[in-house]
C-alpha positions in Angstrom: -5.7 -7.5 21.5 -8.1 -6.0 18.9 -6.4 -2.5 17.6 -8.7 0.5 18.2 -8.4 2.9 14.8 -9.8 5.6 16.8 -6.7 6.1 18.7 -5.1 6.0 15.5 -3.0 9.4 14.0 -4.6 9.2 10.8 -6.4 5.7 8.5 -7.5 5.5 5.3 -10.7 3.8 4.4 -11.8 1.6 1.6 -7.6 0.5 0.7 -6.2 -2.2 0.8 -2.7 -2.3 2.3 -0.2 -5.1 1.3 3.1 -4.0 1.8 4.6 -0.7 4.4 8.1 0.7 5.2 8.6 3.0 7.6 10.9 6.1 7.0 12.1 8.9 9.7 9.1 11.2 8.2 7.3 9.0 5.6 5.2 5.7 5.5 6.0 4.1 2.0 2.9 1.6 1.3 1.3 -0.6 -1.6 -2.1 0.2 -1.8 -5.0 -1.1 -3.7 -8.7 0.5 -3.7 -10.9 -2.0 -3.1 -13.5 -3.0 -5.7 -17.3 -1.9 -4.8 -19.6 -4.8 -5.0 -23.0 -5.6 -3.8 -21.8 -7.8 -1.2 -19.1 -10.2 -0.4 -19.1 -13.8 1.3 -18.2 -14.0 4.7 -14.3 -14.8 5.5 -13.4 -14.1 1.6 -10.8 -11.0 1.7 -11.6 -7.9 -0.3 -10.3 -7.8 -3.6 -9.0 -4.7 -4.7 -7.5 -2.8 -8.4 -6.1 0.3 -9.4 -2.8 -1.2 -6.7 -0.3 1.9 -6.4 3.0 2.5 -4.4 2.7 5.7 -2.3 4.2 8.0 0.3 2.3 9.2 3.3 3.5 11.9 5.5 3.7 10.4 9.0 2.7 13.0 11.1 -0.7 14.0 9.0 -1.5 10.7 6.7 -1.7 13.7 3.7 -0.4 11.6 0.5 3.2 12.7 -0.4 3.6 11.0 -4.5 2.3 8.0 -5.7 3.0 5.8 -8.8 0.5 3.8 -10.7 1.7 0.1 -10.6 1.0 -2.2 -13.8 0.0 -5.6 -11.9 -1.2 -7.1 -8.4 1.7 -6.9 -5.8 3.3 -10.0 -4.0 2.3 -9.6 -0.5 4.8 -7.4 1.6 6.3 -7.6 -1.6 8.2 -3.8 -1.3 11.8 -3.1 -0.3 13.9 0.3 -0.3 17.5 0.3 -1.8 20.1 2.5 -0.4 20.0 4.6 -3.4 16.3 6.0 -2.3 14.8 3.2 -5.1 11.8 1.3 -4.1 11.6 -2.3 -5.4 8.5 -4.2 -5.8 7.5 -7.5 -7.1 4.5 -8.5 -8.8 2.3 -11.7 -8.6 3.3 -11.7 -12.4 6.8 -12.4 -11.5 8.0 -9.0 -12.7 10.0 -6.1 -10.4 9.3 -2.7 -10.9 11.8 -0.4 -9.5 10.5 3.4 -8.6 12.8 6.4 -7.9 13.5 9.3 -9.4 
């Protein structure tokens, strides 16, 4: 069944998602914006830079706070802690941890 974005609350173009947690009010994703070329081959997936962790508000899609990551993010890659830290690994092998 092919998913209709229409019907969607709110959807962000031109990102790349590669990891999501839900929260009660929040959607916690890894996003990347993907690179602008002149074309890409078909079945090759868009590459994308500039990857950041950020917080959507559920209800409206209106970005929250986001955090600049320093690498490429292992796919699904995020977890929460129960201290409200967000863990994330990199393809480079490293973890960042984000909280306050």
């Amino acid at each position: 069944m092919a998913l209709d974005v229409q019907q969607a609350l709110w959807h962000i173009p031109d990102v790349d998602v590669n990891g999501v947690v839900l929260c009660r009010d929040a959607a916690v994703a890894v996003v990347g914006q993907r690179k602008r070329s002149a074309g890409r081959r078909y079945g090759m997936q868009p590459s994308s830079e500039r990857w950041k962790l950020v917080a959507f508000d559920r209800a409206t899609g209106k970005e929250r706070w986001s955090v600049d990551l320093p690498g490429e993010p292992v796919f699904n890659g995020l977890a929460p802690s129960s201290e409200g830290i967000w863990l994330l690994t990199l393809r480079d092998g490293s973890v960042v941890a984000v909280g306050e």
